[in-house]
C-alpha positions in Angstrom: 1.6 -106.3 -61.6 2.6 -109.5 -60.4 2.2 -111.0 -56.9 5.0 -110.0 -54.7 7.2 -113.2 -53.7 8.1 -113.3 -50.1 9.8 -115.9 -48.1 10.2 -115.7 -44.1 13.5 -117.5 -42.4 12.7 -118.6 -38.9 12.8 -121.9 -37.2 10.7 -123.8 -34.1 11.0 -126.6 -31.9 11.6 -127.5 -28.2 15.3 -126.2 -28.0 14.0 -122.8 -29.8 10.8 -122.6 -29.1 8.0 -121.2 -31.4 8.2 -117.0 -30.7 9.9 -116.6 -33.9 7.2 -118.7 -36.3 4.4 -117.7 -34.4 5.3 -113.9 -35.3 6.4 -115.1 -38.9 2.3 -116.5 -39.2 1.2 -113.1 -38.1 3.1 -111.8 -41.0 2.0 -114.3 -43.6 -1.2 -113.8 -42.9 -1.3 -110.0 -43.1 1.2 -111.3 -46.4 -1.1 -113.3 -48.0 -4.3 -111.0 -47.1 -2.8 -108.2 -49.6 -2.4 -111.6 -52.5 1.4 -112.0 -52.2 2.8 -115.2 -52.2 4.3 -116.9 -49.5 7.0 -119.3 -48.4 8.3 -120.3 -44.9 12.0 -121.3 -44.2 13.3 -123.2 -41.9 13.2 -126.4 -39.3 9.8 -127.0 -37.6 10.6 -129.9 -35.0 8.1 -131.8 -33.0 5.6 -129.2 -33.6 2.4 -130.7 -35.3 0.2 -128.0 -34.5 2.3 -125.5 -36.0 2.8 -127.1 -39.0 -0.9 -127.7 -39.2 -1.1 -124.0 -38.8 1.1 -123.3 -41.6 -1.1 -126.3 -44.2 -4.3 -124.5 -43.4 -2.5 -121.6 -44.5 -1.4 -123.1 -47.8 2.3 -121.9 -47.1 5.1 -124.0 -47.9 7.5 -124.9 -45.4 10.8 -125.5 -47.2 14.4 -126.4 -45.9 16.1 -123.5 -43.9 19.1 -121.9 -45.8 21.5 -121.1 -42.9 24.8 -119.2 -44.6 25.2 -115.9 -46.2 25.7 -117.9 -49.8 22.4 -120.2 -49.1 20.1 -117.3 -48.3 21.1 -115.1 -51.5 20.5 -118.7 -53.3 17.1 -119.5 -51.7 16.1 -116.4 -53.3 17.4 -116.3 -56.1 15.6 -119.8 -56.8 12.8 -118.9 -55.5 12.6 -115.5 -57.1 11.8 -113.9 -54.0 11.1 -109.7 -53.6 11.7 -110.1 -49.9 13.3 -112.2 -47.0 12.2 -111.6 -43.3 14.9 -112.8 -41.4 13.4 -114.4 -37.7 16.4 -115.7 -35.8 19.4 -115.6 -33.5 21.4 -118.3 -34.9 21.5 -117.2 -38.8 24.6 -115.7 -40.0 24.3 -111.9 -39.0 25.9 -110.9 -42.7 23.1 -113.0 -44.5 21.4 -109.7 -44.3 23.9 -107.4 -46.0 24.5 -110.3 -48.9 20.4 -110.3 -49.7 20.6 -106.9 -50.1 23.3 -106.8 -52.0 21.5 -109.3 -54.0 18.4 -106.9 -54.8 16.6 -108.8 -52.1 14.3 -106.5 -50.0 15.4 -107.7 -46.7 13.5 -107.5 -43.1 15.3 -108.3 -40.3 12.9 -109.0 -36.9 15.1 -108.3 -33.7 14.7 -108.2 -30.1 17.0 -105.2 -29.2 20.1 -106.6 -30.4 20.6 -106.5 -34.6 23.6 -109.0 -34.4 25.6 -106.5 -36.9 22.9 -107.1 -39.7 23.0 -104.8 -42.5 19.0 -105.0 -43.3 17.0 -102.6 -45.3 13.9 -102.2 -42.7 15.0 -103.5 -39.3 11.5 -104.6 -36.4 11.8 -104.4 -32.8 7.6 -105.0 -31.6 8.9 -104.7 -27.8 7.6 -102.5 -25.7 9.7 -99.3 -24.7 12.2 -100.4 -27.7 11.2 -96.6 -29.2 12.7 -94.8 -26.5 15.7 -92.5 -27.3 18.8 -94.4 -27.7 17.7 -97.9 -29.0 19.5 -97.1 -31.7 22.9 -97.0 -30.2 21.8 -99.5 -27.9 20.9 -101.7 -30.4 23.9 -101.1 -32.6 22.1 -100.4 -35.7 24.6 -99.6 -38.3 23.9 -96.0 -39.6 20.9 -95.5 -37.5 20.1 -92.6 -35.0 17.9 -91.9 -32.5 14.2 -92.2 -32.8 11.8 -89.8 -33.9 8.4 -89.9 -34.1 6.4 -90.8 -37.4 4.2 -87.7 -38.9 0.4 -88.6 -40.1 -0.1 -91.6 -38.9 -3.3 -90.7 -38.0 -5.4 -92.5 -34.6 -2.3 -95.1 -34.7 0.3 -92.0 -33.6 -1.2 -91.9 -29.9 -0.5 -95.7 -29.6 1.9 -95.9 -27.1 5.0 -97.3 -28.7 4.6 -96.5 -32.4 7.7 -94.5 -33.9 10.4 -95.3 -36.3 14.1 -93.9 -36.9 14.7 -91.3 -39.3 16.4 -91.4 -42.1 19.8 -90.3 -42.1 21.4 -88.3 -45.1 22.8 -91.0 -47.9 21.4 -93.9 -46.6 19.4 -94.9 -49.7 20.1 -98.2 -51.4 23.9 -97.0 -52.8 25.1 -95.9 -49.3 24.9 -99.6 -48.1 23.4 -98.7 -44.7 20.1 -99.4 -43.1 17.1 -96.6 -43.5 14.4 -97.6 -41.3 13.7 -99.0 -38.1 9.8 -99.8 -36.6 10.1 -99.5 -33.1 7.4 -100.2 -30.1 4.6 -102.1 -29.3 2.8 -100.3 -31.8 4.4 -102.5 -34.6 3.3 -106.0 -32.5 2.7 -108.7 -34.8 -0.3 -110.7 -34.0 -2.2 -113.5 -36.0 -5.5 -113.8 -37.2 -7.0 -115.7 -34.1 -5.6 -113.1 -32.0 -7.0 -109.6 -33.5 -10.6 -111.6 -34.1 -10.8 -112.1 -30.8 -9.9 -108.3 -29.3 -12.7 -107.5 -27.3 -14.1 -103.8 -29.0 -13.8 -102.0 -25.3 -11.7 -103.2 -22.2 -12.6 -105.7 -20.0 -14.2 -104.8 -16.8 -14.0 -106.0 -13.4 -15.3 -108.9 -12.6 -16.0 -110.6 -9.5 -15.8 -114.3 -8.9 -15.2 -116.6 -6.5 -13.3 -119.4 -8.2 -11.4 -117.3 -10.7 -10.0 -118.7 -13.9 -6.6 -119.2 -14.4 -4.6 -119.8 -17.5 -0.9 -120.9 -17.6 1.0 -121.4 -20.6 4.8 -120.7 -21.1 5.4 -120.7 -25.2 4.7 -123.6 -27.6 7.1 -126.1 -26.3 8.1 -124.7 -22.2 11.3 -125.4 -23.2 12.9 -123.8 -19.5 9.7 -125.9 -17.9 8.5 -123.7 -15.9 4.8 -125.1 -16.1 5.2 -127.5 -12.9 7.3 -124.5 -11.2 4.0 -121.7 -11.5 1.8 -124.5 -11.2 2.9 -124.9 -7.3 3.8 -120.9 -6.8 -0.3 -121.0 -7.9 -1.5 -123.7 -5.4 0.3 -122.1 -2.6 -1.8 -118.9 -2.9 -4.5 -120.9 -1.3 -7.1 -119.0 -3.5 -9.6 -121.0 -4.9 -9.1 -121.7 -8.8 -9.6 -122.9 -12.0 -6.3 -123.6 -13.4 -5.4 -124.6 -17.0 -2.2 -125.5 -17.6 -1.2 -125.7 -21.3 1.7 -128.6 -21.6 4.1 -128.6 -23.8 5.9 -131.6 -23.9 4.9 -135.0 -22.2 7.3 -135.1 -19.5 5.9 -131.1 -17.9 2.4 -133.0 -18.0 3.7 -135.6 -15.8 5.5 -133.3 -13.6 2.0 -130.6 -14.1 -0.1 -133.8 -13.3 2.2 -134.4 -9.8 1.2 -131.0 -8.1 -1.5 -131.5 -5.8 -4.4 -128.5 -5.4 -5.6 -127.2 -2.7 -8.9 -126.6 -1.4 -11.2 -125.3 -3.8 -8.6 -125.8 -6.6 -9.0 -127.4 -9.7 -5.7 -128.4 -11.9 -6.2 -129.3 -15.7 -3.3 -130.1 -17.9 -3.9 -129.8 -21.6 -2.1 -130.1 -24.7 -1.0 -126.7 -26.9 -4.1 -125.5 -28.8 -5.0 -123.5 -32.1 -7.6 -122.4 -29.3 -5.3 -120.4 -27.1 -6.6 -116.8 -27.6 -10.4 -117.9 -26.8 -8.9 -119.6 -23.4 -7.2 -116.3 -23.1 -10.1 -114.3 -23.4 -12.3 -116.3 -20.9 -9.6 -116.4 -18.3 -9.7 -114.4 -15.6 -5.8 -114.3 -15.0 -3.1 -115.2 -16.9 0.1 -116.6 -15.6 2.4 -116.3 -19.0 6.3 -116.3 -19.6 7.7 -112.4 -21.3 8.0 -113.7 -24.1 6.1 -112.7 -27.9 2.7 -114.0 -26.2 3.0 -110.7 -24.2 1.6 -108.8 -26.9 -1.1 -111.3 -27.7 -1.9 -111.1 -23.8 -2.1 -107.3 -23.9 -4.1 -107.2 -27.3 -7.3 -108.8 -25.8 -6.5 -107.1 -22.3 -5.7 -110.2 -20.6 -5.0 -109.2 -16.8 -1.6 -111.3 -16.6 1.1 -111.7 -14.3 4.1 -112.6 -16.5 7.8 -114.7 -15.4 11.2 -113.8 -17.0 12.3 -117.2 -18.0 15.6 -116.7 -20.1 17.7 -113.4 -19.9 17.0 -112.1 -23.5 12.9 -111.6 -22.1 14.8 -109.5 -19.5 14.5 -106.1 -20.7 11.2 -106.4 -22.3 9.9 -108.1 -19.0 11.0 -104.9 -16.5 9.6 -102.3 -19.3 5.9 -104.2 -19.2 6.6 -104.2 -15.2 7.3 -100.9 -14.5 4.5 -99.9 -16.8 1.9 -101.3 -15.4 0.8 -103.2 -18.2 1.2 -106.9 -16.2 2.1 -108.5 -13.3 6.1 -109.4 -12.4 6.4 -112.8 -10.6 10.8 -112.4 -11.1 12.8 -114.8 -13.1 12.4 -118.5 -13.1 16.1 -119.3 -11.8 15.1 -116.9 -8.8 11.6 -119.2 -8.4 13.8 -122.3 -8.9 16.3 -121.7 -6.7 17.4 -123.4 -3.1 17.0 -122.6 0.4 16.1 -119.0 1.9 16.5 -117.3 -1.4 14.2 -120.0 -3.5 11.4 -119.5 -0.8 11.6 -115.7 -0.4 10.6 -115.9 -4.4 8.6 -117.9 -4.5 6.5 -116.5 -1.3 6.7 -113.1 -3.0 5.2 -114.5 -6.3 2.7 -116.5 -4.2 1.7 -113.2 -2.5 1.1 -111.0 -6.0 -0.9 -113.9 -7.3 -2.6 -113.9 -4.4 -3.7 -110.3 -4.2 -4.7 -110.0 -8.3 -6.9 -113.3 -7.7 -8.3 -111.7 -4.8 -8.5 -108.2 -6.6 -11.1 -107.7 -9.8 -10.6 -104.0 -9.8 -6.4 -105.1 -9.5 -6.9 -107.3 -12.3 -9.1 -104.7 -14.4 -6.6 -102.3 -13.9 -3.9 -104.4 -15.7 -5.8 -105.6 -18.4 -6.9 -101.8 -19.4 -3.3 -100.5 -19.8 -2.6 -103.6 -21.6 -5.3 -102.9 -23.8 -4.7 -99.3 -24.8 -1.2 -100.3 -25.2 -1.6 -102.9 -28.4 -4.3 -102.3 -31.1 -3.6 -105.6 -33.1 -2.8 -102.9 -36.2 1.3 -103.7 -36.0 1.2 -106.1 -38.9 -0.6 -103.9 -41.0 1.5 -101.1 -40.7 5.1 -103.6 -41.1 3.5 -104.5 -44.5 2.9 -101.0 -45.4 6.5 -100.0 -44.8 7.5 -103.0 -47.1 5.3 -102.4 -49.9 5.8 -98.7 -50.2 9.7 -99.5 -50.2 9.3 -102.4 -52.5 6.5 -101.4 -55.0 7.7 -98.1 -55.9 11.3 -99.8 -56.7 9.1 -102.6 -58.8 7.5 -100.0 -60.5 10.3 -97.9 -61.2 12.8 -101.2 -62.0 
């Protein structure tokens, strides 16, 4: 049997961000582990790391078809089985035209499915599996969620169900049949699950903890400099480091002065970044996909919402106990009596987990139990039982 042919469609860069590659690697990887072949679409600006990530990889990064009538021709010319779609900004009925085309088509969402028509639709966040994402998501044809029979140690994973399948929705009906809802379904890269510590953390008690700060690939909102100072005005003594994103948040990083017993050290985005997670004693992170990474290798963290569509994942993880909430960066940016109430209430929760290894334990063990680094796997088996069978059968 030949090698299945799959291509991902995402794009990365300051404006964007790097979420949307970053959970396209994990998927490659997983991809590539089973011997398909592999092929990245898309715009990767002003991200040398990242495209270093994908070279070491040997995947090919090729143009990013944008239109309904590109995508069914990328695949066509590339002879691809199946198209993940990664992105807000494609053409929502790119989706429905692949699948029309015979292209086994994924779409990855973040609650909202922008009206595609997708064969196997991904949500990874937290609490996205709880009865009535499907109407809240607007999934064409789907309803509520059920949970998944059999699936073994992974079905007491918190966040691990899919939708049922609804009468005539195969392949003729033109409607969706499946949706992989929940943290369960997380997709994390290699670095990341090699790096899962076999049990969770314990407490540990130090005097200058170690703090890591890093707010996606690029910072794009800049919010580096802004929990850089809510940090320093804890007054707790620390080892900060402060990934930088872009030249101009170094300089404004490099500007904050630290306190007594504080230590401040800028440094560039890394390949390293899950070792620097797993020796930190804190985490200071924005709710974006790195929350899954965080709570993977039980990283105690105290998370910022940073743009509104983090919003609903951020109060889930919140109210859950699996991190920290600091609020929402405009709230931490804000002027006068407002701006200072925030940011002396962020100060103050810092303050106490810094102060607290049985506070920070306590995070970093629900965050733990809560992501098993298995969610690629079982993405990839829900596309090669759909796919293979058809292959075999075709």
């Amino acid at each position: 049997m030949s090698a299945l042919r799959v291509g991902l469609r995402c794009d990365a860069g300051p404006r964007r961000g790097v979420g949307h590659l970053v959970r396209c690697l994990a998927l490659a990887e997983e991809f590539l582990a089973r011997g398909a072949d592999v092929t990245v679409f898309g715009t990767v600006e002003r991200l040398d790391w990242a495209t270093a990530e994908l070279a070491a990889r040997g995947i090919p990064l090729l143009p990013g078809p944008d239109s309904a009538a590109e995508l069914v021709e990328a695949a066509r010319r590339h002879a691809l089985d199946v198209l993940v779609l990664d992105s807000y900004e494609l053409d929502p009925a790119g989706a429905g035209a692949l699948r029309a085309a015979g292209v086994y088509t994924l779409a990855i969402i973040d609650g909202d499915s922008r009206g595609q028509v997708a064969d196997l639709y991904l949500d990874q966040n937290f609490g996205a599996e709880l009865p009535g994402l499907a109407e809240a998501a607007e999934l064409p044809g789907l309803a509520g969620a059920a949970e998944l029979p059999g699936q073994g140690a992974g079905a007491e994973l918190p966040g691990l169900v899919e939708a049922a399948t609804l009468p005539g929705q195969g392949a003729g009906a033109g409607l969706p049949g499946r949706l992989l809802a929940g943290s369960g379904y997380a997709l994390l890269r290699d670095t990341v699950i090699n790096a899962r510590p076999p049990v969770v953390p314990p407490a540990t008690a130090v005097s200058r903890p170690r703090v890591l700060a890093f707010f996606g690939g690029t910072d794009a909102v800049g919010a580096a400099p802004v929990l850089t100072r809510v940090l320093v005005a804890t007054g707790h003594p620390m080892d900060l480091t402060v990934i930088v994103g872009r030249p101009e948040i170094e300089a404004e990083v490099e500007d904050v002065t630290p306190g007594r017993g504080q230590i401040i050290r800028p440094v560039p985005p890394t390949t390293s970044l899950p070792a620097l997670i797993a020796e930190a004693d804190l985490v200071v992170s924005a709710a974006g996909t790195s929350t899954w990474e965080l709570c993977c290798l039980g990283a105690p963290s105290a998370l910022v919402c940073v743009v509104d569509n983090q919003r609903e994942s951020y109060t889930r993880v919140v109210r859950h106990g699996l991190v920290a909430g600091l609020g929402e960066l405009p709230e931490l940016t804000a002027g006068g009596v407002a701006g200072r109430a925030a940011r002396a209430t962020a100060a103050r929760t810092l303050h106490g987990l810094l102060s607290s290894p049985q506070r920070r334990a306590a995070l970093g063990a629900r965050a733990w139990s809560t992501v098993d680094g298995r969610g690629r796997a079982r993405v990839v088996d829900a596309v090669f039982d759909a796919v293979r069978p058809a292959a075999v059968t075709g």
